[in-house]
N, C-alpha and C positions, 0 to 999 in steps of 0.2 A: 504494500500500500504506500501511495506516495505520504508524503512528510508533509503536517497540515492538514490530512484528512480528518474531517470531523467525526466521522462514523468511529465504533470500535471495530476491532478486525471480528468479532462477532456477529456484529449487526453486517457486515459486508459480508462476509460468509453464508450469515442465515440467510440472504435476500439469494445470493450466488446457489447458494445447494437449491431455494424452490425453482430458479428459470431449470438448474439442470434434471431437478425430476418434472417440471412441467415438459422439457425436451426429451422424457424418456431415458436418461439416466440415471444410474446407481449410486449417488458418490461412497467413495471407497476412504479418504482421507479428504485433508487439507492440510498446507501451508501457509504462512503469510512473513513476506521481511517487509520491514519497511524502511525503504532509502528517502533521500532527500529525489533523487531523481531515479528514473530507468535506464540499466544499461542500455545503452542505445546497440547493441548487435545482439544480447541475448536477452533483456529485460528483468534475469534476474543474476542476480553479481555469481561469477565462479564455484565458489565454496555453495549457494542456494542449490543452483542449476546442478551440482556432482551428487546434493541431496535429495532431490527432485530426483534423478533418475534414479538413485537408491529404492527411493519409496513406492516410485513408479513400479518395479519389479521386483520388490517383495510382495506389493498387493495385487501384483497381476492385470494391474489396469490395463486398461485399451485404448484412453481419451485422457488426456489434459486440458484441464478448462481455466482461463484464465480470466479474472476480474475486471477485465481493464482492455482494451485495445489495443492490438500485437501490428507493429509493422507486418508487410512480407519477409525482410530479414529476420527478425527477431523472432517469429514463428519459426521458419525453417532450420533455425539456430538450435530452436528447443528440442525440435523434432528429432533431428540429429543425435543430440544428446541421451534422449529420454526414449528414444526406440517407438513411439507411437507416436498417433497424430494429437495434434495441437488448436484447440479452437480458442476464440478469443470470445470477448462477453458478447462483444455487436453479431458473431454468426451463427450463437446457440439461438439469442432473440431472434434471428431470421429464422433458424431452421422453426422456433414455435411459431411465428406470424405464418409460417409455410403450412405449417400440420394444422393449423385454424382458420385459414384462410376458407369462406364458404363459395361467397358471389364473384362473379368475372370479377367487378371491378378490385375486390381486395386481392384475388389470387393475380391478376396484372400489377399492381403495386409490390404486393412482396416479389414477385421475378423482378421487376424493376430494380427494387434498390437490393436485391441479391446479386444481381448484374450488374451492378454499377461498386458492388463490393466487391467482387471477385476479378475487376478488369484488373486494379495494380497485382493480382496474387496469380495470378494464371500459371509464373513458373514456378510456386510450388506447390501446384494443382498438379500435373501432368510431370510424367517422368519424359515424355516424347518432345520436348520444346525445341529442344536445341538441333533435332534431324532437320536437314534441308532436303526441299520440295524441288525438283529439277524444275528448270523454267521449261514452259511449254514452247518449243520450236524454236527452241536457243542450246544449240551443242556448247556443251563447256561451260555456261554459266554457272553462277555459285547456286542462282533460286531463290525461292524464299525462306527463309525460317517456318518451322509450325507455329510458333509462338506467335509471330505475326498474321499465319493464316488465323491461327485461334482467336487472338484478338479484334480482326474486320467481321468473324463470325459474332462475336459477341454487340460487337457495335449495330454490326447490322439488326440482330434482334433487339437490343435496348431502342433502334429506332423504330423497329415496328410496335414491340409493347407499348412505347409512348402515344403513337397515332393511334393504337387500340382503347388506352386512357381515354386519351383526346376525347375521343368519340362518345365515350360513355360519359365522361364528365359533363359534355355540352347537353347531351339526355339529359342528367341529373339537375342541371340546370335552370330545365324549359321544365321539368316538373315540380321544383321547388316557388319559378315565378309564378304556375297555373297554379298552386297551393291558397286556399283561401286566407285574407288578411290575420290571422291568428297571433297573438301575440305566441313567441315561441321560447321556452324555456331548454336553453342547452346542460346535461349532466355530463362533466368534467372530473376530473381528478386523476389519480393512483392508480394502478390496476389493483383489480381484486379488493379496492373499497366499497363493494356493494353497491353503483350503478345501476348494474341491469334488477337488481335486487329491489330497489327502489322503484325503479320504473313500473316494475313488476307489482308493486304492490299500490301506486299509485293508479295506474291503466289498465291492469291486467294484460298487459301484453304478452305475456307468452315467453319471455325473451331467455337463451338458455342465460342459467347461474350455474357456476363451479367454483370451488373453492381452490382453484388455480389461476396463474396468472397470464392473462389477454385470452380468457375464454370466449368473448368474441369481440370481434375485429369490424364488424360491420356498422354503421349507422345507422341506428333506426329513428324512424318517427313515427310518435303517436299522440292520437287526440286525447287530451285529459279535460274531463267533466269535470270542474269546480261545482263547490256547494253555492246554488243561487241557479245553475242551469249553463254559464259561461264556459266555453271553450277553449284553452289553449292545446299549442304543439309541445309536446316533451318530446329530447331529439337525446339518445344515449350515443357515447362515442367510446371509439378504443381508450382504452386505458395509458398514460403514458408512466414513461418509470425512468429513473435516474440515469443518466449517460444513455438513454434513446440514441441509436445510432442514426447518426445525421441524415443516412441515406433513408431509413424508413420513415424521420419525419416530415424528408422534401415531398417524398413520393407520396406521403396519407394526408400533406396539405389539402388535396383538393377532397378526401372523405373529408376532413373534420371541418374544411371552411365553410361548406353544408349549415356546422352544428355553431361554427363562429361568428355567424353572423346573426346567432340569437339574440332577443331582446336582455336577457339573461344568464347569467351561469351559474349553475349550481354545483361548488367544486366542492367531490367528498375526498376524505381521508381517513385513512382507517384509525380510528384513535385511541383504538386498544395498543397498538403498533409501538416500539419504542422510540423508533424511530419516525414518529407520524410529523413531528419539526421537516427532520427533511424532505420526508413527501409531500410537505406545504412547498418548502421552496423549490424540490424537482417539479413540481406542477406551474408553480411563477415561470420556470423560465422555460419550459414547454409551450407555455402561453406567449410568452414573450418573444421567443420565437418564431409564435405563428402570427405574432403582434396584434393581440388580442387580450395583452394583460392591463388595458383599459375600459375594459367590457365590463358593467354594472355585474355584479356578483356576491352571491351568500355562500359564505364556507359553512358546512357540515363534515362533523365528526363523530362518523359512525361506531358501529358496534361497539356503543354503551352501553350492552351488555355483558361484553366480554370485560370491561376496565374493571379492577376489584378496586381500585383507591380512586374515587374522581379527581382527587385533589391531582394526580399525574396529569391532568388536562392544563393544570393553568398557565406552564411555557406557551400553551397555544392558544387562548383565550390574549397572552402578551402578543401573541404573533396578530389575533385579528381578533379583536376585542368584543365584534358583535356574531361571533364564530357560536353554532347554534350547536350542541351534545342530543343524539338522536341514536336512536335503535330500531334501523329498518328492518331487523328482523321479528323483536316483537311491537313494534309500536312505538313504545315511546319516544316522546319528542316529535312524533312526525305529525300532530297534529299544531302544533308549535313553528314547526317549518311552513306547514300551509299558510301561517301567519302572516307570516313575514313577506311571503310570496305573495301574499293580497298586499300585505301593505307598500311594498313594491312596488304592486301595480297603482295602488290609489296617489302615490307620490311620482309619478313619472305621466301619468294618463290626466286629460283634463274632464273636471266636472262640470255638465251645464246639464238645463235643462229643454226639454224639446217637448217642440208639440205634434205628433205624428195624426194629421188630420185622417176621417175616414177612409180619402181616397188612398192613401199612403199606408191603409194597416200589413199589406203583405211585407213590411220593413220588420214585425217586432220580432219573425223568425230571426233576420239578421241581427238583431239589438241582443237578441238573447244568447244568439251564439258569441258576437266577438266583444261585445260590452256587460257593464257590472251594473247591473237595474238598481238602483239606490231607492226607487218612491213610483208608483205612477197612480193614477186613479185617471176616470173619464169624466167629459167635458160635452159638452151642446156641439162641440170644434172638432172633440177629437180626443187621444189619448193625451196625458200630460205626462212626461216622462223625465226625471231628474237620471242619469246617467254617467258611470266613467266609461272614458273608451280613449282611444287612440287619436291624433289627428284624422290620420289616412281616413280610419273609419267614420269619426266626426264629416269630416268631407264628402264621402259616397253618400250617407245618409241624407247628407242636405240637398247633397242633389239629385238625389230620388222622393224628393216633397218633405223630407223631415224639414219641421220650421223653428229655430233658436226663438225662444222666448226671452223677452228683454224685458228684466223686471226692475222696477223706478229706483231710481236711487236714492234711498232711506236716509241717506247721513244728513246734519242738519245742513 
């Protein structure tokens, strides 16, 4: 571990052993040194690396997994040493985004930024790199390298995968603007804080839950019925986690920008976690990132069930002061959340009142789906309707016959 890591070499471990059994691994052992930096040809100093391979083959392993991000050198270095292959943290997360990937568009993104990982590693992919290709109708020349045949193969599919993207994103697109005006609430955070768990228990949606991590990868939307009759979107997103390889967050930009351009975020973190501080800040600069850590937002900190001392919460109550403690497993707190979610809405949406004459009543289906009916009773005119809602919304209404009431003004 480098020097200055915040984590204990425990907490870095415990997170490291779940991606390896969410990848289907056994782990057999662990090491940890910690330098001020990484050997830069083997990553870990001499005397580690002669230890490592000791350990390597008294436990019989087959796989080395490493914490952290391996150059090409620095892997092949290991491998050498240690007699088996050598993954680094960014290509076990790919192999999981790979084994969960459901829809075209997610299983095109993970080859993406699988392929756009594996272009600088090609030569210590392939033992074949270095034979040369005779040139076609050229006596004597040298040819090409495979390495270089290998790498215009790879290029050429990362540009078809991308045009295949392209294509699907521009769909996802034209179905998110024909989407009705809905205020839309995006769920954010950690993997494995209980999003789809939430969702699930707010919409009924259906959506898988596993007690592992980025059990799924897809974006989904659904319509959630507030108490009063009002409709908003609740939009679940992948899960993001600490050192997110760069390449898997270029390429899920266009899933999650979907869920980022919600009116809201609702970021959870698992707050049983000891490390749930740092899953607040691995979550900031995910967001930041995707620059969208200016987006109106409620922190939740789930599975309050599991915490045996609340008092372990209050680091993070200092991290965001009006950070809500909820238990979307059995309940609590999550009527507390709706709260806040309303008031939200009531602080951000304007209140007037309208008067929806007879000829205009096929509007109050609309009123009732994307606004919060505050009062109405009926008139000789028509309905009288006191209302929160949106601009947008405010707007369509008026100019489908709803009529602002303009009522005197009372001060002396």
């Amino acid at each position: 571990m480098p020097m200055g890591d915040s984590r204990t070499a425990a907490e870095a471990l415990s997170e490291l052993q779940q991606l390896a059994e969410t990848a289907d691994f056994v782990p057999a052992g662990c090491m940890v040194q910690h330098r001020r930096v990484a050997d830069p040809t083997s990553y870990l100093g001499t005397g580690k690396l002669e230890e490592l391979a000791e350990v390597v083959k008294l436990a019989h392993s087959g796989c080395v997994i490493c914490d952290d991000s391996l150059t090409p050198n620095q892997a092949r270095n290991i491998e050498n040493k240690v007699g088996v292959p050598v993954m680094d943290r960014s290509e076990v997360i790919l192999q999981i985004f790979g084994t969960h990937a459901r829809t075209p568009q997610a299983r095109y993104q993970v080859e993406l930024a699988a392929l756009q990982y594996e272009m600088p590693r090609l030569r210590r992919r392939w033992t074949h790199l270095e034979r040369q290709r005779g040139g076609i109708g050229i006596r004597g020349g040298a040819g090409e390298k495979q390495i270089d045949v290998d790498r215009n193969l790879v290029r050429t599919r990362i540009a078809s995968v991308k045009r295949d993207l392209k294509r699907i994103e521009q769909h996802k697109v034209r179905e998110v603007r024909a989407r009705p005006d809905l205020f839309t609430i995006a769920l954010v955070g950690y993997t494995n804080a209980g999003k789809s768990t939430l969702m699930n228990r707010l919409t009924e949606a259906g959506v898988l839950t596993e007690n592992k991590l980025f059990s799924t990868l897809d974006t989904r939307t659904r319509p959630w019925r507030l108490p009063g009759g009002r409709t908003v979107l609740l939009t679940d997103t992948v899960g993001f986690l600490r050192k997110l390889p760069h390449q898997l967050v270029a390429s899920f930009h266009a899933t999650l920008e979907e869920a980022l351009h919600a009116d809201l975020l609702v970021v959870l973190i698992d707050g049983s976690s000891p490390e749930a501080a740092e899953q607040l800040h691995a979550v900031d600069d995910v967001l930041q990132t995707l620059e969208a850590d200016r987006l109106p937002r409620l922190t939740v900190l789930n599975k309050l069930d599991m915490v045996e001392d609340r008092a372990t919460l209050a680091p993070l109550w200092n991290i965001d002061p009006h950070a809500l403690a909820v238990s979307v497993q059995d309940g609590e707190g999550v009527p507390e959340l709706l709260g806040a979610i309303q008031n939200h809405l009531a602080a951000v949406e304007n209140r007037v009142e309208l008067l929806l004459p007879h000829t205009a009543g096929a509007l109050h289906s609309e009123i009732r789906a994307k606004a919060t009916v505050l009062s109405e009773f009926y008139t000789e005119e028509g309905c009288l309707m006191e209302i929160q809602a949106s601009p947008a919304v405010l707007g369509r209404l008026m100019a489908n016959g709803a009529q602002p009431v303009q009522r005197p003004d009372s001060s002396p």
